[in-house]
C-alpha positions as CSV (number, residue, x, y, z in Angstrom):
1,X,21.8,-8.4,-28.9
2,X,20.3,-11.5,-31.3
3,X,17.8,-12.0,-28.6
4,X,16.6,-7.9,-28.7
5,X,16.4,-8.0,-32.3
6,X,14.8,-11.6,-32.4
7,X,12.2,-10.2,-29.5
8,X,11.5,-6.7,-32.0
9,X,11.2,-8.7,-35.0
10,X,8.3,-10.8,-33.1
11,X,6.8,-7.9,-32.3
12,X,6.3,-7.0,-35.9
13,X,4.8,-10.3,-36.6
14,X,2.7,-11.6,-34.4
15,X,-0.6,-10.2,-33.2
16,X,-0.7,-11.6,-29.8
17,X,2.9,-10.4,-28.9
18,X,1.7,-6.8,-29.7
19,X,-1.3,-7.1,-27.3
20,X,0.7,-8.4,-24.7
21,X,3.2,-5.5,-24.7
22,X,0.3,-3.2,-25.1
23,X,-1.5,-4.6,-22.3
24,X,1.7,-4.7,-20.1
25,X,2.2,-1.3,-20.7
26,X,-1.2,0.1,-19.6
27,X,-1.0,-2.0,-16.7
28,X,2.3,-0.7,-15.6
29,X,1.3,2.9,-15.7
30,X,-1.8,2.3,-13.8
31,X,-0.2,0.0,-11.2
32,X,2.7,3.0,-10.8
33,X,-0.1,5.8,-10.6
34,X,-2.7,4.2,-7.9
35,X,0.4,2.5,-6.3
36,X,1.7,6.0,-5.1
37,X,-1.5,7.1,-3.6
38,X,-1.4,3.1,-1.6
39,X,2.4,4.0,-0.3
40,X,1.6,7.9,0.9
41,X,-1.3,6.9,2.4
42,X,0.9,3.8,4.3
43,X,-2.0,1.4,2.7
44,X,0.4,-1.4,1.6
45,X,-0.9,-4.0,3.5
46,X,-4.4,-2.6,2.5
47,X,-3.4,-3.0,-1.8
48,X,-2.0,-6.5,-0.6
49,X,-5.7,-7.3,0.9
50,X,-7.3,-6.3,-1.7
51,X,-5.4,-8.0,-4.2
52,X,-5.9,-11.5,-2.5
53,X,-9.3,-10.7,-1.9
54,X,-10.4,-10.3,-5.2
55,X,-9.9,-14.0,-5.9
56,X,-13.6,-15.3,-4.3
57,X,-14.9,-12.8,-6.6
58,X,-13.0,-13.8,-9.9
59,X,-13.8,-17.5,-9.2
60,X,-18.0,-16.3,-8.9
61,X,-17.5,-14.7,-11.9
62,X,-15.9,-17.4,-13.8
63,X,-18.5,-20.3,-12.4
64,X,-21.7,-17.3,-13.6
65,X,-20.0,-16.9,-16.6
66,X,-20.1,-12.8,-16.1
67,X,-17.2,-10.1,-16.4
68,X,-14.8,-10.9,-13.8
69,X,-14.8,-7.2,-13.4
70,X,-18.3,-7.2,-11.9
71,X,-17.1,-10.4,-9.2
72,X,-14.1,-9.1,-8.3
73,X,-15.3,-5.4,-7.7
74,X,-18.0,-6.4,-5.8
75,X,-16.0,-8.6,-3.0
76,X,-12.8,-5.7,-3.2
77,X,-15.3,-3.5,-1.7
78,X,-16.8,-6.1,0.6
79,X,-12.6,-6.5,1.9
80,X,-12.6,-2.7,2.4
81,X,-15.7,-2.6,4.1
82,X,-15.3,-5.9,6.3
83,X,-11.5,-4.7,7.2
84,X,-12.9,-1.0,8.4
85,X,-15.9,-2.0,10.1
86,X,-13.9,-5.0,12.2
87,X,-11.0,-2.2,12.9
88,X,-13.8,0.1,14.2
89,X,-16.2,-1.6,16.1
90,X,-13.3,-3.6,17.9
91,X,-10.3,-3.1,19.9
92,X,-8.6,-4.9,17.1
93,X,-5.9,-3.2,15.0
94,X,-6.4,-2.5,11.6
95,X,-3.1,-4.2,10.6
96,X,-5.1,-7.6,11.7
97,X,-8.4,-7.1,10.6
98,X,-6.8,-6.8,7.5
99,X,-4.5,-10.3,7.9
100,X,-7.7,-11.6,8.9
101,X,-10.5,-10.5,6.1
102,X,-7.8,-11.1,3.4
103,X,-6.7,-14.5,4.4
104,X,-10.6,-15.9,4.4
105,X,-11.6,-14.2,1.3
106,X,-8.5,-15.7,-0.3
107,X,-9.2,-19.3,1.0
108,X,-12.8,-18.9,-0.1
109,X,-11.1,-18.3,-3.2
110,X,-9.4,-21.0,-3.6
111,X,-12.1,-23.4,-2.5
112,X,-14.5,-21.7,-5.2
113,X,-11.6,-22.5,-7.7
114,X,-11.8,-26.1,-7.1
115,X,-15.6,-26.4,-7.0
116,X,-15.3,-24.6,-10.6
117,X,-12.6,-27.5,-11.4
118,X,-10.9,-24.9,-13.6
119,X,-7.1,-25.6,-12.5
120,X,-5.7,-24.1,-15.6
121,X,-7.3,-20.7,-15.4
122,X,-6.0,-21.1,-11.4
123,X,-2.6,-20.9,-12.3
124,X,-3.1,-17.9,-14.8
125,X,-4.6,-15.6,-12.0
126,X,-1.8,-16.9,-9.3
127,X,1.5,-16.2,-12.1
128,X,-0.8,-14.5,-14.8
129,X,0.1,-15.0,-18.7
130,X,0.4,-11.9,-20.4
131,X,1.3,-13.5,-23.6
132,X,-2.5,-15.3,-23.9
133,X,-4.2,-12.1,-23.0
134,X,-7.4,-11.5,-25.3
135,X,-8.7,-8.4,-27.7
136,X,-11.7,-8.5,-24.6
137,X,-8.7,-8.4,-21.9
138,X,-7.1,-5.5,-23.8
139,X,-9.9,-3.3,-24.4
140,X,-11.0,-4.1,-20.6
141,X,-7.6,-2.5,-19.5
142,X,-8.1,0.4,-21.5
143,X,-11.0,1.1,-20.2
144,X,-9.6,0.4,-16.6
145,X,-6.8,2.6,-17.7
146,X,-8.8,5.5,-18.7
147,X,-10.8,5.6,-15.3
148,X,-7.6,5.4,-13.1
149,X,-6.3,8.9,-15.3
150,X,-9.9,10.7,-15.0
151,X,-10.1,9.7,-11.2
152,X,-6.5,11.4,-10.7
153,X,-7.3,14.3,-12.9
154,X,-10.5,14.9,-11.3
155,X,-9.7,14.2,-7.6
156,X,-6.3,15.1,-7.3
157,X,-6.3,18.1,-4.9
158,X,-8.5,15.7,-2.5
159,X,-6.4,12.9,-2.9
160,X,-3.5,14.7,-2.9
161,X,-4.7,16.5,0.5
162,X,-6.3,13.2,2.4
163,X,-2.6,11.0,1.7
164,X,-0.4,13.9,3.3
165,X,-3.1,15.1,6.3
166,X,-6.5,13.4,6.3
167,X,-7.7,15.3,9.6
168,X,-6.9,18.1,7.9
169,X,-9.1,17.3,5.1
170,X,-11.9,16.4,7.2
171,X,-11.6,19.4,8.8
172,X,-11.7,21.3,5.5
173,X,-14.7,19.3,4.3
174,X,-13.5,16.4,2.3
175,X,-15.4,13.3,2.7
176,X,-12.5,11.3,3.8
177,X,-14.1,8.0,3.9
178,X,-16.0,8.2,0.5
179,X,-12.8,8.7,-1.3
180,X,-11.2,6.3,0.5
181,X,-13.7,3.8,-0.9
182,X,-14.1,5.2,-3.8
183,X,-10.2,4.7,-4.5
184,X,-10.6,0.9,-2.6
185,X,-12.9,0.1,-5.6
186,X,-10.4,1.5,-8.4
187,X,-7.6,-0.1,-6.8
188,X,-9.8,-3.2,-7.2
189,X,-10.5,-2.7,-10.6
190,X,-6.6,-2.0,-11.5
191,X,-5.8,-5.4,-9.3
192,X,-8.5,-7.3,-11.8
193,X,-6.8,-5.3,-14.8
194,X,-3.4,-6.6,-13.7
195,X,-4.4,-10.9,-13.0
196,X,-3.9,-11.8,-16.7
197,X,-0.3,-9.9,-16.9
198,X,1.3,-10.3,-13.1
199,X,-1.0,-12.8,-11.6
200,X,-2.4,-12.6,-8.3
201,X,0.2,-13.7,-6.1
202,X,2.5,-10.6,-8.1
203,X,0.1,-7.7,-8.3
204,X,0.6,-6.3,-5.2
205,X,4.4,-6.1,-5.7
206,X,3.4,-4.0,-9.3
207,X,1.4,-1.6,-7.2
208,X,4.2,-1.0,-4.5
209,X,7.6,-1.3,-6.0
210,X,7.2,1.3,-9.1
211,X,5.8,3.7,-6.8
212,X,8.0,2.8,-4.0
213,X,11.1,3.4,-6.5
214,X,9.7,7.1,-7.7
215,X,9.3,8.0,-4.1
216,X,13.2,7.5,-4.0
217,X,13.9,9.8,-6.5
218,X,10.9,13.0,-6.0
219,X,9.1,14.9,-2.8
220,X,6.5,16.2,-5.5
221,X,3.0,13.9,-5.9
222,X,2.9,15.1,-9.4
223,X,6.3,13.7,-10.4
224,X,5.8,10.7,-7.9
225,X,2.9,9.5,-10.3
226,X,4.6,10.4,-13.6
227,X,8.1,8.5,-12.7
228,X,6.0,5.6,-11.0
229,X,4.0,5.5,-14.3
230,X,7.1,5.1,-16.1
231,X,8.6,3.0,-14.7
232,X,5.8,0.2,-14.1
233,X,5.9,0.8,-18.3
234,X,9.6,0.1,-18.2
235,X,9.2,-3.1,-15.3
236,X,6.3,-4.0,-17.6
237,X,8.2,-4.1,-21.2
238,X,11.7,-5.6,-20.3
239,X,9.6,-8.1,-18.2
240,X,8.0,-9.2,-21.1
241,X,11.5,-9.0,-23.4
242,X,12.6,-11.4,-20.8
243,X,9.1,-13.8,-20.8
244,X,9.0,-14.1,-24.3
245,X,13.0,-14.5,-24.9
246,X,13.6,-17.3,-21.8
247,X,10.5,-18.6,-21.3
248,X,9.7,-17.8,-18.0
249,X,6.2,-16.9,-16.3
250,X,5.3,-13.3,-16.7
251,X,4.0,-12.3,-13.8
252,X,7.6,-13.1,-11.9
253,X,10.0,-11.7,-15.0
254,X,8.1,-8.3,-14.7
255,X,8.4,-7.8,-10.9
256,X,12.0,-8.5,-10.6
257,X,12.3,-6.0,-13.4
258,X,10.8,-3.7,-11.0
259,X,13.0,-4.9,-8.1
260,X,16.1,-4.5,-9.8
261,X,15.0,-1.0,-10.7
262,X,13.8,-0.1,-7.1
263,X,18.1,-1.5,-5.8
264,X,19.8,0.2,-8.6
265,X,17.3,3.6,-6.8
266,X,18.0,2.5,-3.5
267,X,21.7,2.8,-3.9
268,X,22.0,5.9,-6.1
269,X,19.2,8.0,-5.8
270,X,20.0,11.5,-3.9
271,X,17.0,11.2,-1.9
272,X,18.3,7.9,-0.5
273,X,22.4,8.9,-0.9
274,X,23.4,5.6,0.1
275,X,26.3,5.7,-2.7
276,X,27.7,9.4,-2.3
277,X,27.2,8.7,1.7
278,X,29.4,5.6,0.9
279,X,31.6,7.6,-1.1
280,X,32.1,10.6,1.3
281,X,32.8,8.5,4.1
282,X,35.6,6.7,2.7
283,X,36.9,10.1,1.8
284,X,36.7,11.2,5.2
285,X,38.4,7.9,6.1
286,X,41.0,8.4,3.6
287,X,41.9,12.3,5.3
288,X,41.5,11.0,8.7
289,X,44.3,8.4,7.8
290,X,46.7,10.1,5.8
């Protein structure tokens, strides 16, 4: 309880603590709303691409000395594009077109990394460190933050229609592949959003496991993305609690927040009714026996 109240009182006065859990926060609810549209449309693997693929693109940016926005945008969408055209024009399954695309552009990474001799600003995108993010980090994920809420506002009847039955929305007239790029390059942007908090090692597991938890608990999109929302918020703030309080890297207290969150569903959600199955069989057991 000492180490809640020590955590609140910090929070009250110091500057940086306040951005951090700011920061965290919008991250959390933007990773929990674009990672329900990854998991419906079975695009895990794709978000876990993306993510790695970004790096390349965040070293560019760092060695031009421009936004790593504008870097990491530009080779998210290169992924995309490189992953579909390989899956299309050969006999080769998406599943390893993507293993494939993701694994150079993250070893091009790297190597642009050690060319840029910036070791220290390797480690922060790999664990990220929420607790040195910047007024320019903060105002960058509102900004991120905003566009992910107006793209789900504005497109929701066409996203919500291409995740549950794309040839159906083709049919109907959607352009299936525009918005499937067009959410490719917002996922990238959330991913970027998301280095300096979970790292980039992590920020695939803050796009799933939210998500992945609300999906326990709802069958309605519109809940999905509230609960998901939520609960990267929650992940994001007891995370933090615990980075500040024990010292540990960010990026890892955050996502087992989100774990522990996603076993605690597993077992007792009614969609999953792994407990009350437990339950009722033992009772069963127990009439069977007596």
């Amino acid at each position: 309880m000492n180490s809640v109240t020590t955590f609140v009182t910090a929070l009250g006065r110091y500057d940086f603590l306040q951005s951090a859990l700011i920061t965290a926060i919008m991250v959390g609810i933007m990773s929990g709303m674009i990672g329900s549209f990854i998991i419906l449309r079975g695009m895990s693997m794709m978000g876990d691409a993306i993510s790695h693929a970004v790096l390349p693109g965040v070293a560019v940016a760092y060695m031009l000395g421009i936004n790593v926005m504008i870097g990491a945008s530009i080779f998210g969408i290169l992924a995309a594009g490189l992953i579909g055209l390989v899956a299309s024009r050969s006999k080769i399954k998406t599943d390893t077109s993507i293993g494939v695309v993701f694994s150079a552009f993250y070893a091009l990474g790297f190597i642009l990394i050690s060319l840029a001799e910036s070791s220290t600003n390797l480690h922060h995108i790999l664990f990220g460190n929420i607790l040195a993010v910047s007024d320019t980090d903060m105002m960058t994920t509102t900004v991120v933050l905003g566009l992910v809420i107006l793209f789900v506002v504005f497109f929701y009847k066409e996203l919500l229609i291409t995740s549950f039955d794309p040839t159906f929305a083709q049919t109907y007239g959607f352009r299936v592949q525009i918005l499937h790029y067009a959410l490719m390059l917002v996922l990238t942007l959330v991913t970027v959003s998301a280095l300096q908090t979970v790292g980039i090692i992590l920020v695939v597991a803050m796009l799933i496991t939210p998500a992945a938890t609300a999906f326990l608990w709802t069958d309605r999109l519109a809940v999905m993305l509230g609960l998901a929302a939520t609960l990267g918020a929650i992940s994001s703030v007891v995370g933090l609690y615990f980075s500040y309080t024990f010292n540990w890297a960010s990026g890892p207290a955050i996502v087992l927040v989100a774990a522990g969150l996603f076993g605690i569903s597993f077992v007792v959600s009614p969609k999953q009714a792994l407990l009350p199955t437990l339950f009722k069989g033992k009772a069963r057991l127990r009439r069977a026996t007596a």
